[in-house]
N, C-alpha and C positions, 0 to 999 in steps of 0.2 A: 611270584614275581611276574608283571607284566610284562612282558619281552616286545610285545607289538609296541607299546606307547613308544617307544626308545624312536625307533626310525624316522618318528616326525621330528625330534630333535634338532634342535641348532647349537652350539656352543654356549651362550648365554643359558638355556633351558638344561644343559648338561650340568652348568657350575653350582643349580639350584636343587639338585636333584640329592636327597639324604643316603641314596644306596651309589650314587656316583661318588659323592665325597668321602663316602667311607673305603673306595677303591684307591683316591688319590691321597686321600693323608692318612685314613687310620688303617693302612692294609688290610682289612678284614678278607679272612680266606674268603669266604662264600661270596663276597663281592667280585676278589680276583678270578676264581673258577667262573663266574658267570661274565664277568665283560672279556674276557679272553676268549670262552667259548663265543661270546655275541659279535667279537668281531671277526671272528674267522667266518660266521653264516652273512655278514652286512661288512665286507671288507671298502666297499665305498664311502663308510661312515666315519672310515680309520682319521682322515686329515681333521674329520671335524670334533672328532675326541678325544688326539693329540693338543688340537688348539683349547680344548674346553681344559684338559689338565694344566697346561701351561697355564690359561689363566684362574685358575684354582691358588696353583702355585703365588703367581704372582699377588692375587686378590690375601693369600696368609702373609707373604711376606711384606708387604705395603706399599711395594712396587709402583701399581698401578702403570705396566710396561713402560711406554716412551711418553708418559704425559710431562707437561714444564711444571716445575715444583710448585707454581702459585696454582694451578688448575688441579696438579692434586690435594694439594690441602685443603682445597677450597670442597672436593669431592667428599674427601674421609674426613670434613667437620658433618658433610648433609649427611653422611652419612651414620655417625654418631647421632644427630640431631633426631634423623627419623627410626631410628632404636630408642630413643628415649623417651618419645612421642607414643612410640606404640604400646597402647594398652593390653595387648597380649602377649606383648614378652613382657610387659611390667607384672604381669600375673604370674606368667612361670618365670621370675629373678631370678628362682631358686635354681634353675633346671639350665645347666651351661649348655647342654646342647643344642637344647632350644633356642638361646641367643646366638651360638655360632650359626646352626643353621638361615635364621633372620639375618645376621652380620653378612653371609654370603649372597643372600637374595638382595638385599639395599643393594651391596659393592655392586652386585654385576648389572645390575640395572643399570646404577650410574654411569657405571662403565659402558654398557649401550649408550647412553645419551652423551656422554661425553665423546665419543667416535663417532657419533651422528653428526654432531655441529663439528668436529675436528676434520670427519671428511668432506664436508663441503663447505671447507670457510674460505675458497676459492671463487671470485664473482666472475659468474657464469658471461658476463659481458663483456670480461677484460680480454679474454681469451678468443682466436680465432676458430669457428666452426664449417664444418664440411657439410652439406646438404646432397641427398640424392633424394630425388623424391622421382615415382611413377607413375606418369600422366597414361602410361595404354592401356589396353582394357586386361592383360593376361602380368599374372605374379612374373615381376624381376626378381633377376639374385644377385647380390652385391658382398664381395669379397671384404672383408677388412682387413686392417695393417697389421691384424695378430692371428689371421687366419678364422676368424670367426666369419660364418656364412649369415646374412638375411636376406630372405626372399620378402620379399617387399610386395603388398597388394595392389589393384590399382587403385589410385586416388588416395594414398598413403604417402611419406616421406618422414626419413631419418635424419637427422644430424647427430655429428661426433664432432669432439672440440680436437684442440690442436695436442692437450694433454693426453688423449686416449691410451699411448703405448708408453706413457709417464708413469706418472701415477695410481690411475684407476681407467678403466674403461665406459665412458659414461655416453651414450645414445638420447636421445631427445626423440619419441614418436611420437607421431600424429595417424591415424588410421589403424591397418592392422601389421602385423609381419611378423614370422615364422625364423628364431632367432637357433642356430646351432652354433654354440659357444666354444673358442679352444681356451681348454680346460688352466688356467693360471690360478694359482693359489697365492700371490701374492698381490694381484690386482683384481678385486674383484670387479663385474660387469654386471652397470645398473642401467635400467630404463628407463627413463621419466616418461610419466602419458597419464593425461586428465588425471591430477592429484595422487599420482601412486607412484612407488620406486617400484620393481622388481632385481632385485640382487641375485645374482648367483655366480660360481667360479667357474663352473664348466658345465655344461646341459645343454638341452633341447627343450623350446618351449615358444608357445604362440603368447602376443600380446595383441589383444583386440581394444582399441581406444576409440571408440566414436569420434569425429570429430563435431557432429554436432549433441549429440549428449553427453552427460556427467559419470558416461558407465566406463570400468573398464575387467576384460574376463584374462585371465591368464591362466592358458592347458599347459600342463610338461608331459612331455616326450621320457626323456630319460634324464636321468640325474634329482638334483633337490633344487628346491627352489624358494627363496623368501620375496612375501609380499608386502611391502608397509605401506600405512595410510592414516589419516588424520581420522578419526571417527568422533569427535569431539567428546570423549570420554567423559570432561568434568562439565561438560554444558552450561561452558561461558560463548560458545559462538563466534570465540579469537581462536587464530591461530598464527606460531609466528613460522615466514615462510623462511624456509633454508637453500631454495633453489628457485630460480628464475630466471626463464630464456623466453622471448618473442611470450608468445599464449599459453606457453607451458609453465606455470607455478606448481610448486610442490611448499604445501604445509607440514610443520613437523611433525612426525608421525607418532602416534602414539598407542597404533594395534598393529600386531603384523600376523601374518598365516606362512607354516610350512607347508608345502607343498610336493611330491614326491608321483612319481608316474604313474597317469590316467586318473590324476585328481587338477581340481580347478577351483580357481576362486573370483566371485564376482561384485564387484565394487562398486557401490551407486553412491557420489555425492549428495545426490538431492534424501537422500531418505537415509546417508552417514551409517551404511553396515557393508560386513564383509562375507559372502557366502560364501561356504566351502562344501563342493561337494563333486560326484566322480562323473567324469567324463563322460559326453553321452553313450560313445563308442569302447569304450575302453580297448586298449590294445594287449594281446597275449606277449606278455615279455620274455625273453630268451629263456626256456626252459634247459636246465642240465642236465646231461645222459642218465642219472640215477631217478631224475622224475619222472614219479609214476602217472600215466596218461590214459592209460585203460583200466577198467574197475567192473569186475565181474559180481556183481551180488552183495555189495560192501559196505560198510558201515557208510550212512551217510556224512557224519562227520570226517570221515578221512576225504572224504570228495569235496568239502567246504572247505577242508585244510587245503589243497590239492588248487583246488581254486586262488587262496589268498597267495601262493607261493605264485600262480601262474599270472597272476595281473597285479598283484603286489599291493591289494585292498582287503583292507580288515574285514572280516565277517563275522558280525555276536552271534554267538544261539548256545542253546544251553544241553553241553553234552552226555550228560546224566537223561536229560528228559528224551533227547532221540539216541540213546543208545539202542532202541530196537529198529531205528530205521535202517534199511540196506536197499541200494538200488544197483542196476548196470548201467556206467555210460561209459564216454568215450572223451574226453578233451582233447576235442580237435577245436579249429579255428572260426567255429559258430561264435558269434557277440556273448559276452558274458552274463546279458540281461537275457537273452535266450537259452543258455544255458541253465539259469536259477529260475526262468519261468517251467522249463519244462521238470526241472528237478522238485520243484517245489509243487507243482498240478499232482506230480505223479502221486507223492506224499504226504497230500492235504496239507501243507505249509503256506504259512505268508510269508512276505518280505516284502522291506523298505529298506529306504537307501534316507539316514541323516549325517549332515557332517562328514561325507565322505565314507560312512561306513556303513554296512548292510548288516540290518539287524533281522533276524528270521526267527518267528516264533508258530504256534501250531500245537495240537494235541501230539499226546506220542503215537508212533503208529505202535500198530496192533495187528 
């Protein structure tokens, strides 16, 4: 079982997952022993895999939470439609797992898009807006009405509507700013900036929006973070918009990237992709009294493990093939591409960085 994949998780990618659902409906022991033990090591993840079971729940029972009964029906007919449509559960008829598991994946999709247009079927124009924008040349910091901190860049400025400590907390930027979130689980806090949301409930994280290009980069600090954007997937070249203020349009989104600390993702209009990958700088995250941080003569895999736990970035390589490597170092607070340059010289190893994740391959030592 893949333990790393989990932590890029959001709810929606929880309710789709075959070893998750067999922890929410069919009890399967080895399910229960593994997400029990997985949230006691990822206890930040707990809010987001209570909300994934709730809507597990609710997606079996036909629920569909708090939508009005013609928007559900209207949901769990497309949804039928496109199980009937699809030619590979028409192969496996036979195989009821198989269509539950597809029954699950349709619902929560929909249910994403249905909570997309549900959260913003408020016109951004009716409502009054707050602007602080900073004209001097050194980063302001500007408090909000829920205690959420932005330091604001120069020749940047934010708006928040009159809803913000309502409903949801929603930001309009232009330029850059350095956003520390208080953490609310029931309102989430979105940014709008050159065609992209970032969503999240409580975190740290930089949004970089040109204001004269189509780019925009989004670093986290601490916590998780969701990033959507229009990518024109089916390349028809429409899209229809769900939000607009003054120059700020956001189309409906229809890729989004997790995001999780000393990872980043960068977003170009004109060329419609989303890159994801680790921060130049990566930063050493709070280490716990029982991590080990000095390594006398040691298998090098326990020091790539040692690593992923300390910046909280995946690293492949294949531990059968360097099980004879052993080095000494030291994890202390050197950058962590300095760390893997010097570990890797030492041991005739390469590395690259795709996707966020550092892949290290090389002969075995000897």
């Amino acid at each position: 079982m893949n333990s790393l994949k989990y932590k890029h998780y959001d709810p929606q990618d929880f309710v789709t997952d075959e070893f998750f659902i067999d922890w929410c409906i069919h009890e399967n022991e080895d399910a229960m022993r593994f997400w029990e033990q997985w949230l006691k090591e990822h206890p930040h993840k707990k809010e987001e895999v209570l909300e994934a079971k709730r809507l597990v729940s609710q997606i079996r029972q036909g629920q569909m939470m708090d939508a009005p009964s013609g928007m559900k029906l209207e949901i769990w007919n497309s949804i039928n439609d496109q199980i009937l449509k699809d030619k590979a559960v028409q192969k496996a008829k036979d195989q009821p797992y198989v269509l539950f598991k597809r029954f699950f994946a349709v619902a929560a999709s929909f249910i994403l898009f249905y909570f997309l247009f549900n959260f913003w079927s408020t016109d951004p124009e009716a409502i009054e807006w707050t602007k602080y924008a900073n004209h001097s040349e050194i980063m302001e910091k500007y408090e909000l009405e829920d205690g959420s901190m932005v330091h604001l860049s120069p020749n940047s400025s934010i708006q928040f509507s009159s809803l913000y400590d309502v409903e949801r907390r929603e930001i309009v930027l232009e330029g850059d700013a350095f956003f520390d979130v208080a953490r609310d689980t029931s309102k989430a806090f979105l940014v709008y900036a050159n065609k992209t949301i970032t969503k999240v409930l409580g975190t740290s994280f930089w949004v970089k929006a040109s204001k004269h290009q189509k780019t925009v980069e989004v670093e986290v600090e601490t916590g998780s973070v969701e990033v959507l954007a229009n990518l024109d997937k089916k390349g028809t070249g429409k899209s229809q918009t769900i939000f607009k203020k003054g120059s700020i349009e956001i189309p409906k989104p229809d890729f989004k990237v997790n995001l999780t600390p000393n990872e980043k993702v960068s977003f170009d209009d004109s060329q419609k992709n989303m890159i994801k990958s680790i921060v130049s700088k990566p930063k050493l995250l709070k280490l716990n009294n029982s991590d080990k941080v000095q390594f006398d003569n040691e298998p090098v895999s326990e020091i790539f493990q040692a690593l992923e736990n300390a910046y909280g970035i995946d690293l492949e390589f294949d531990k059968k093939k360097l099980s004879s490597c052993s080095i000494s170092t030291v994890l202390d607070d050197s950058p962590l591409f300095t760390k893997m340059d010097i570990i890797c010289t030492a041991l005739e190893l390469q590395y690259e960085e795709r996707n966020a994740i550092i892949y290290i391959s090389g002969n075995a030592c000897k």
